[in-house]
C-alpha positions as CSV (number, residue, x, y, z in Angstrom):
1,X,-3.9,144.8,285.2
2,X,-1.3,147.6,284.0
3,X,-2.1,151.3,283.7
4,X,-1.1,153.0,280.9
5,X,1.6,154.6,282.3
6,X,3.1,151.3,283.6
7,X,2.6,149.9,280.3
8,X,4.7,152.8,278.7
9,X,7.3,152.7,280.9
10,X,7.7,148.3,280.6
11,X,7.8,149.2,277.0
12,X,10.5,151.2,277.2
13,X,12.7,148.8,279.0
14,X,11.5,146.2,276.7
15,X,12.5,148.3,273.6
16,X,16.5,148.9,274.8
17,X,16.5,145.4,275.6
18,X,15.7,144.7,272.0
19,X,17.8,147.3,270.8
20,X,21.2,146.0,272.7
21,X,20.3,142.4,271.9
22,X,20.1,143.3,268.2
23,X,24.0,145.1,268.3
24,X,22.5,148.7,268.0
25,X,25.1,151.4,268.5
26,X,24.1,155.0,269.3
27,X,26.4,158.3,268.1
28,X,25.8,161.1,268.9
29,X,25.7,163.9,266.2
30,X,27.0,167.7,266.1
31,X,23.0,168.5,265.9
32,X,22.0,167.5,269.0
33,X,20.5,164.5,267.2
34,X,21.4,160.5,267.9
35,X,21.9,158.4,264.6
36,X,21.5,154.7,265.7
37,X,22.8,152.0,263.8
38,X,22.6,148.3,263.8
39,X,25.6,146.2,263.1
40,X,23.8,143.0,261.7
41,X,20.9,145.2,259.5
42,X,21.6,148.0,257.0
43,X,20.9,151.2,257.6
44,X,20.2,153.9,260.4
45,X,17.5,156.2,262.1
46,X,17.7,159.5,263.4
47,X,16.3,160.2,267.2
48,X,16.0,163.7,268.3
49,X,14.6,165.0,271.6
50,X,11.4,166.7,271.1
51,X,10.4,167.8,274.1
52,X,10.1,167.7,278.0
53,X,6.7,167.6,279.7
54,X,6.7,167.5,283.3
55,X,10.4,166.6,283.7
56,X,10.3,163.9,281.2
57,X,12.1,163.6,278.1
58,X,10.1,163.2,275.2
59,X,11.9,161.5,271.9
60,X,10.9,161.4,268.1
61,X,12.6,158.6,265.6
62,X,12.7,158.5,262.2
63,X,11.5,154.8,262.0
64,X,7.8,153.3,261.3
65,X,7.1,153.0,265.1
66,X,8.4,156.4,266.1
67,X,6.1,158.1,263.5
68,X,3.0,155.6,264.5
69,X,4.1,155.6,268.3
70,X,5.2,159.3,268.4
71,X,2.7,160.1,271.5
72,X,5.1,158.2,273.8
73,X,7.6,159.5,275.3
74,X,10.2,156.6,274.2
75,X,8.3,155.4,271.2
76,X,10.9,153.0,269.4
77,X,14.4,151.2,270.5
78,X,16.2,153.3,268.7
79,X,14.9,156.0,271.1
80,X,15.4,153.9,274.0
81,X,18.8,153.7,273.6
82,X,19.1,157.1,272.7
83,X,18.4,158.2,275.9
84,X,20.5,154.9,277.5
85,X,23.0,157.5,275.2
86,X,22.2,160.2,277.1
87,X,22.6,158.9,280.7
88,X,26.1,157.6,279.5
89,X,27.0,161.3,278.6
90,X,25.5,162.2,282.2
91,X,22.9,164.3,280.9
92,X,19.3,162.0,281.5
93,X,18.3,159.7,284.4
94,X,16.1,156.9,284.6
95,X,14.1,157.2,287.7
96,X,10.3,156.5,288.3
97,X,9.6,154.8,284.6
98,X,10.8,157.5,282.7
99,X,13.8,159.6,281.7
100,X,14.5,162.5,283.3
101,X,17.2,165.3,281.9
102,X,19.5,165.9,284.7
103,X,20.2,169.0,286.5
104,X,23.6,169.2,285.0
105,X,22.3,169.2,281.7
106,X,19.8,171.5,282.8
107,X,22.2,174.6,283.4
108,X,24.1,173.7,280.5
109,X,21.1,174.0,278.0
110,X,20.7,177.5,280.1
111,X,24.3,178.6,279.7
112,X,24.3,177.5,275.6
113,X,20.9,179.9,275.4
114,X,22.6,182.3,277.1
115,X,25.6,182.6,275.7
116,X,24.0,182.8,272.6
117,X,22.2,186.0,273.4
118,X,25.5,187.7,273.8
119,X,26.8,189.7,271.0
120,X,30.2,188.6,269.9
121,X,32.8,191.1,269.2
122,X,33.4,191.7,265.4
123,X,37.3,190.9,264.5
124,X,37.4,193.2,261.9
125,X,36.1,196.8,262.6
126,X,32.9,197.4,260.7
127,X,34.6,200.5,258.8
128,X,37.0,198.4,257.6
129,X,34.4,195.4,256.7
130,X,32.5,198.3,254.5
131,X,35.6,199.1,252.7
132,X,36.7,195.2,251.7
């Protein structure tokens, strides 16, 4: 008999199976967010990464089972092929059942949150700002 954790992880794979066999196509969006979209069915569903615990990537979806099935970490096939998305883009790995961000993507989340701590230089002086 399957653990849990084996369970979760065949469910994964079974869910991007479904999701490529049914022509789903994943884009990513200027958010951050994944819009995935099937060719043969009307309409679309959001997938957003909510989280990482212990190393591994946690995704939420817009559809029925991502809100019912929202304590795994790949809860619907719109979120498993999301994060097939990701490892396309280089930035997630599957390895040991799950998906894993990858180190690259790691210190470019870490340069993004650091360069936003830096204070960008006004163009206009702030005298000259006042006066407009």
């Amino acid at each position: 008999m399957l653990d849990d954790i084996h369970r979760h992880h065949l469910y994964g794979l079974a869910a991007e199976i479904r999701a490529v066999e049914e022509g789903h196509n994943a884009r990513v969006l200027p958010d951050g967010s994944v819009l995935v979209k099937a060719e043969s069915q009307p309409g679309s569903y959001r997938v957003v990464l909510r989280g990482i615990a212990d190393g591994v990537l946690r995704f939420g979806c817009s559809c029925r089972s991502g809100e019912y099935r929202a304590s795994l970490p790949v809860p619907c096939k719109h979120a498993a092929l999301a994060a097939r998305r990701l490892e396309r883009e280089g930035l997630a790995r599957w390895e040991d059942g799950s998906w894993r961000l990858r180190e690259r993507a790691q210190v470019r989340g870490a340069r993004l949150l650091l360069a936003g701590t830096v204070d960008r230089p006004r163009l206009v002086p702030a005298a000259m700002a006042d006066a407009a």
